[in-house]
VEXDREN-2710 file (C-alpha; in Angstrom, 1 decimal):
% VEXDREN-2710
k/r/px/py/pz
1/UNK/58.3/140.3/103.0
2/UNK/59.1/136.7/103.7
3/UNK/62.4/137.3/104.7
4/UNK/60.8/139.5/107.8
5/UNK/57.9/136.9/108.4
6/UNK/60.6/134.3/108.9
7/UNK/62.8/136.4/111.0
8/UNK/60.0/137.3/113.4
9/UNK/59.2/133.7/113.5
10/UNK/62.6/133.0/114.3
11/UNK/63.4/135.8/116.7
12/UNK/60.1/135.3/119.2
13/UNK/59.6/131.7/118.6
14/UNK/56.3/132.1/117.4
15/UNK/54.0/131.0/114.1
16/UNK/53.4/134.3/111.9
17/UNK/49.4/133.1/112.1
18/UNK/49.4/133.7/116.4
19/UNK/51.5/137.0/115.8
20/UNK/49.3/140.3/116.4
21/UNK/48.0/141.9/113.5
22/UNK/48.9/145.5/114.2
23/UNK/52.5/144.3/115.4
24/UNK/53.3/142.6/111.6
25/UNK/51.5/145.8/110.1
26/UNK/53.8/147.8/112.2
27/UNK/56.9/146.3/111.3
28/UNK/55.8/145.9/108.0
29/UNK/55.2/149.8/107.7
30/UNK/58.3/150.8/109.8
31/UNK/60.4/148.6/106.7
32/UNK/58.6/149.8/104.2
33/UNK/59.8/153.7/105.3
34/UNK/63.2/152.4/106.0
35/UNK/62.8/153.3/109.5
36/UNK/63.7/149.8/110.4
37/UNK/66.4/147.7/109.2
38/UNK/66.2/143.8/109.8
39/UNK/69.5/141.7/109.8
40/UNK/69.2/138.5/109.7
41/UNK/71.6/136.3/111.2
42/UNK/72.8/133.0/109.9
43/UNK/73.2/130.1/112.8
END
């Protein structure tokens, strides 16, 4: 779960507190059906 939390943070430049609630539930449920996959990139 971090590992998403910090890549949304990452990828739109914004704190996970300001983030909407139903777009973190909605990524989190997506994952959690493998519907989406999250690479994260090293810099």
């Amino acid at each position: 779960m971090q590992d998403i939390i910090a890549e949304l943070e990452n990828r739109y430049q914004t704190p996970y507190e300001l983030m909407a609630p139903d777009v973190i539930n909605t990524v989190i449920g997506l994952k959690s059906t493998e519907a989406l996959k999250l690479e994260v990139h090293s810099k």
